[in-house]
N, CA, C and O of each residue as an XYZ file, in Angstrom:
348
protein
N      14.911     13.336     14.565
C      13.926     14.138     13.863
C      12.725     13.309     13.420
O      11.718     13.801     12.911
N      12.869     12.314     13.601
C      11.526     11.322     13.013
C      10.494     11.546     14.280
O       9.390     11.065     14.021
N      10.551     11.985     15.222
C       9.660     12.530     16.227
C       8.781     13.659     15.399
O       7.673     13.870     15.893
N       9.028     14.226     14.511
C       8.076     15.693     13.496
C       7.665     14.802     12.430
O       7.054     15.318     11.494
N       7.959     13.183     12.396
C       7.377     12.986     10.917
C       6.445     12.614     10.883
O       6.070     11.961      9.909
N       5.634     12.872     11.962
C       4.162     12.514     12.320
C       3.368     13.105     12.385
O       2.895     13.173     13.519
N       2.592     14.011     11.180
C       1.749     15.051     11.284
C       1.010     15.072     12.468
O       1.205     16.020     13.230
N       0.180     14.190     12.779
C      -0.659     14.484     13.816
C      -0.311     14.381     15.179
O      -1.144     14.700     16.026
N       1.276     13.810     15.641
C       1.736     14.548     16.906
C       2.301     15.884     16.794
O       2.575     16.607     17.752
N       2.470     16.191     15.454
C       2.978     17.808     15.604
C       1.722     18.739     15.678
O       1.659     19.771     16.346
N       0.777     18.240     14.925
C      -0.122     18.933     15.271
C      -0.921     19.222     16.604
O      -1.592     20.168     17.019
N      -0.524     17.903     17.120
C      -1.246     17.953     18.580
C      -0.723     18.773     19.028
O      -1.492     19.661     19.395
N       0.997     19.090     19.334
C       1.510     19.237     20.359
C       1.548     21.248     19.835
O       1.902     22.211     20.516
N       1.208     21.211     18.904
C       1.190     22.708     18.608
C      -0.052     23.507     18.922
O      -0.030     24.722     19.118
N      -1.722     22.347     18.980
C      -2.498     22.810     19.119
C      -2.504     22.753     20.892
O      -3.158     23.642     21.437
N      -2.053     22.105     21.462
C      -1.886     22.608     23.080
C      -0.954     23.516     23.432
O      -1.233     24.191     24.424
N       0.345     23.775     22.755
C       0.759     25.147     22.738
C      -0.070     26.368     22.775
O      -0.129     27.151     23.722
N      -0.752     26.462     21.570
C      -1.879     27.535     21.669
C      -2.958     27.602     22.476
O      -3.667     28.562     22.777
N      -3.000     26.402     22.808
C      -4.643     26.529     24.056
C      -3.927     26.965     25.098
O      -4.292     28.008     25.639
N      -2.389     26.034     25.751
C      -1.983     27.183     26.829
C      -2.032     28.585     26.631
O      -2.566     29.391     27.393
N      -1.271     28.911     25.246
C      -1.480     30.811     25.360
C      -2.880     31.553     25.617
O      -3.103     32.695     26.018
N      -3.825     30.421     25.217
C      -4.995     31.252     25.210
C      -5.271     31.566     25.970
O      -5.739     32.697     26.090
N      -5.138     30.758     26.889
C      -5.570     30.278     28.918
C      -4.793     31.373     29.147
O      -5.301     32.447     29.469
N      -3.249     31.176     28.978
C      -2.767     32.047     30.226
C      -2.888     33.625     29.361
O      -3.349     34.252     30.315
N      -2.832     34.241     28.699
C      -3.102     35.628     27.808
C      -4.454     36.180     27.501
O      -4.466     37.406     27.393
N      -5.443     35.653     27.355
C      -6.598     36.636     26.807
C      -7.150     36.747     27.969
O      -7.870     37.744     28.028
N      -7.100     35.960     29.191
C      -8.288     36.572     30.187
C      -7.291     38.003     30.719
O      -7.814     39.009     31.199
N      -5.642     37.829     30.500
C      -5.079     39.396     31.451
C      -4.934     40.180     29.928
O      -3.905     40.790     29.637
N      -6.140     40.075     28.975
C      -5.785     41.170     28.236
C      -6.897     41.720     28.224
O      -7.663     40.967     27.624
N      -7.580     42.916     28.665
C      -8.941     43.524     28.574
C      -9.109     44.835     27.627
O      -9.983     45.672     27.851
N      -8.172     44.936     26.527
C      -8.474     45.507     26.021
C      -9.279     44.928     24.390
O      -9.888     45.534     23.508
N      -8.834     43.247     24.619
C      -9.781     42.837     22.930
C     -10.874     42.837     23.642
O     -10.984     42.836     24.868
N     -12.016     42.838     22.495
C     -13.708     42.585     22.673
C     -13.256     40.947     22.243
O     -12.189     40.392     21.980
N     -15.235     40.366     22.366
C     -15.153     39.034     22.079
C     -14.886     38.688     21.006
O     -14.206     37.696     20.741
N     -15.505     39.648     20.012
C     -15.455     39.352     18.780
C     -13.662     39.072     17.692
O     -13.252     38.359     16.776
N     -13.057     40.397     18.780
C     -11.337     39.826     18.293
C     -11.187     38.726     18.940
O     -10.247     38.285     18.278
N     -11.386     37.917     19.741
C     -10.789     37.195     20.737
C     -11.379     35.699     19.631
O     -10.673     34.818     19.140
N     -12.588     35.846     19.546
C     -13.259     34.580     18.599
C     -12.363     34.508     17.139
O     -11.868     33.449     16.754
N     -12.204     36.031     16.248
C     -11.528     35.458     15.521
C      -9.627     35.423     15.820
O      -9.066     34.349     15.603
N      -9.145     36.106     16.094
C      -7.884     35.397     16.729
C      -7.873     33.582     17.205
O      -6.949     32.843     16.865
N      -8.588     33.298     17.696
C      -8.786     31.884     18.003
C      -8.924     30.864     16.869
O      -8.176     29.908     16.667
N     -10.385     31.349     15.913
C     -10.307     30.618     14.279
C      -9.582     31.159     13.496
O      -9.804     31.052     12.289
N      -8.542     31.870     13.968
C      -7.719     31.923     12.774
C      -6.633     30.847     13.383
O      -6.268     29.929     12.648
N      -6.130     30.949     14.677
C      -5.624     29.777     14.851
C      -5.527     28.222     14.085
O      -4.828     27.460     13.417
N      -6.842     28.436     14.777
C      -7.553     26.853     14.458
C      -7.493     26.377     12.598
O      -7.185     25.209     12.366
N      -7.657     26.890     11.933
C      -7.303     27.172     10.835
C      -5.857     27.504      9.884
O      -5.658     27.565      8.670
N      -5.213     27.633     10.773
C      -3.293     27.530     10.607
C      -3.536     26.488     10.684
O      -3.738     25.921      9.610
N      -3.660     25.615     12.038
C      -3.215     24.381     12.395
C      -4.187     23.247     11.188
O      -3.786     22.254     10.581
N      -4.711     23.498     11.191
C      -6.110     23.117     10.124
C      -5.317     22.605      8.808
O      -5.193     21.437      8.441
N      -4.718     23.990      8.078
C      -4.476     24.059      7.116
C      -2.566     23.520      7.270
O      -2.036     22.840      6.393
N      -2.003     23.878      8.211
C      -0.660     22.992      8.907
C      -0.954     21.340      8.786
O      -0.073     20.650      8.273
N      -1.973     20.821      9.174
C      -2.265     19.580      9.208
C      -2.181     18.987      8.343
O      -1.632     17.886      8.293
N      -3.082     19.988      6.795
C      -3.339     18.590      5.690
C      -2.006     18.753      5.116
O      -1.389     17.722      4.846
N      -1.511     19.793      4.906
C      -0.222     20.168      4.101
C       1.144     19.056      4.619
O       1.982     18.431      3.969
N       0.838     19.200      6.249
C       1.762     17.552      6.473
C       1.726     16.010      6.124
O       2.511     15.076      5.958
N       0.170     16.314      6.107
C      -0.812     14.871      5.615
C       0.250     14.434      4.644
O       1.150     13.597      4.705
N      -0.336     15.659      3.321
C       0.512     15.534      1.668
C       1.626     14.971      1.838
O       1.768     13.818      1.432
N       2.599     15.595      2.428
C       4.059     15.515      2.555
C       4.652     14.080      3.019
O       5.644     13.459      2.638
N       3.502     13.751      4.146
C       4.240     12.241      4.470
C       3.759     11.521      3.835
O       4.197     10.383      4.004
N       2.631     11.659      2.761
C       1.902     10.637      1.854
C       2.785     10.948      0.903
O       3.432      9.908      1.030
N       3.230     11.398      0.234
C       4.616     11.716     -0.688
C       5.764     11.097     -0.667
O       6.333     10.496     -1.578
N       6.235     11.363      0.966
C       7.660     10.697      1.256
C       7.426      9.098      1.263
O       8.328      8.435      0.753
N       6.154      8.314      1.863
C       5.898      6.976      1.524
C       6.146      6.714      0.347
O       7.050      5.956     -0.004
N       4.868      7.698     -0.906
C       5.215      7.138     -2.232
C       6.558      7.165     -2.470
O       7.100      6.062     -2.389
N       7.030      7.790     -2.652
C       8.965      7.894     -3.116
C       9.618      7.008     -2.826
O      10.551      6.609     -3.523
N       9.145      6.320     -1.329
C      10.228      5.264     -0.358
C       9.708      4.183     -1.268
O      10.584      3.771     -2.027
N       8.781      3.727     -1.381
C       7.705      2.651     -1.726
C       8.830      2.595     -3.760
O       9.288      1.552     -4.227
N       8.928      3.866     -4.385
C       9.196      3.961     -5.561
C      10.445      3.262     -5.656
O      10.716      2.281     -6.348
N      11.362      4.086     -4.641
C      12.392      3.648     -4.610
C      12.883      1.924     -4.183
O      13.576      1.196     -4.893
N      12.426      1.656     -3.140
C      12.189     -0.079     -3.093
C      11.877     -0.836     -4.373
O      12.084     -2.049     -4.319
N      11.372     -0.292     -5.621
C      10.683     -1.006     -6.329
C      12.195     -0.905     -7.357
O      12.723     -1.830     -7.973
N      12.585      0.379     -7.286
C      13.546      0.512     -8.488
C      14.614     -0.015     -7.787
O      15.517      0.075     -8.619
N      15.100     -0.512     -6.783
C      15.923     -1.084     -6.565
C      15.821     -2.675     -6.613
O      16.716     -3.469     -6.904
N      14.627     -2.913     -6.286
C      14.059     -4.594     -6.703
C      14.054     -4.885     -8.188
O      14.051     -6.051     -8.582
N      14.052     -3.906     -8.986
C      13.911     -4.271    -10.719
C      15.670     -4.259    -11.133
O      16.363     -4.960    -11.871
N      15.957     -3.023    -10.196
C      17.604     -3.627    -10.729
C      18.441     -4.698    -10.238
O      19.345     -5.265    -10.852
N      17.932     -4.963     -8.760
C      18.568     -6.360     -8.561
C      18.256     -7.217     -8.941
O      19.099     -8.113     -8.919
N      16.829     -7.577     -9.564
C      16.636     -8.547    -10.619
C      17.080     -8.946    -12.216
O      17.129     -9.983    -12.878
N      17.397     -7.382    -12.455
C      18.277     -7.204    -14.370
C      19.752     -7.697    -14.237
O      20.510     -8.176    -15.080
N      19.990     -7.313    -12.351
C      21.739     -7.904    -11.979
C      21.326     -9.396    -12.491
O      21.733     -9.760    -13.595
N      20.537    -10.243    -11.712
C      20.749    -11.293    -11.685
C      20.176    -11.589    -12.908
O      20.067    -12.815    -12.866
N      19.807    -11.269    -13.816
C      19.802    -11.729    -15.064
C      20.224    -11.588    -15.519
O      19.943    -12.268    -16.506
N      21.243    -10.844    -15.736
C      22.707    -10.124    -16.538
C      23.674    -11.658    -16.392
O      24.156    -12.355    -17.285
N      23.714    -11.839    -14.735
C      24.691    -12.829    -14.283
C      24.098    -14.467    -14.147
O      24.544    -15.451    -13.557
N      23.059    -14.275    -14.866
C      22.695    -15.907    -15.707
C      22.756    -16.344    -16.534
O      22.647    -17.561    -16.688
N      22.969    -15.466    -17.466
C      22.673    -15.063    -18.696
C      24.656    -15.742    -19.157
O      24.888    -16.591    -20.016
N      25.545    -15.161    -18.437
C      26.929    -15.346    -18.494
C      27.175    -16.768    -18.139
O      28.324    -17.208    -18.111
């Protein structure tokens, strides 16, 4: 699963998902005008948009936490070894 923890290959690989549908679906659909077809498209673009930063957050989060956690484990293995100098 560490293959998805990379916002911007998930995003890639979702925004060529949708460019295939676009390709192969709107030219055999003749019943939208341009104007549905333009916004169907930015609304897309705008999921993925708004998909993107929301992953941004998330893996800038899971760093801080990892980063937190390294630290609180470096302060307690240091109180160990001062506990056991101290004796």
């Amino acid at each position: 699963m560490r293959f998805f923890r990379n916002p911007n290959l998930t995003i890639a690989i979702f925004a060529i998902y949708t460019a295939v549908m676009y390709i192969i679906l709107i030219p055999k659909n003749d019943e939208m005008s341009d104007t549905e077809i333009y916004v169907t498209v930015g609304v897309s673009i705008g999921v993925l948009a708004l998909l993107w930063v929301l992953l941004r957050k998330r893996e800038k989060l899971r760093q801080e936490r990892e980063r937190e956690m390294a630290q609180y484990k470096e302060e307690r293995r240091n109180k160990a070894a001062e506990e056991k100098g101290k004796q």
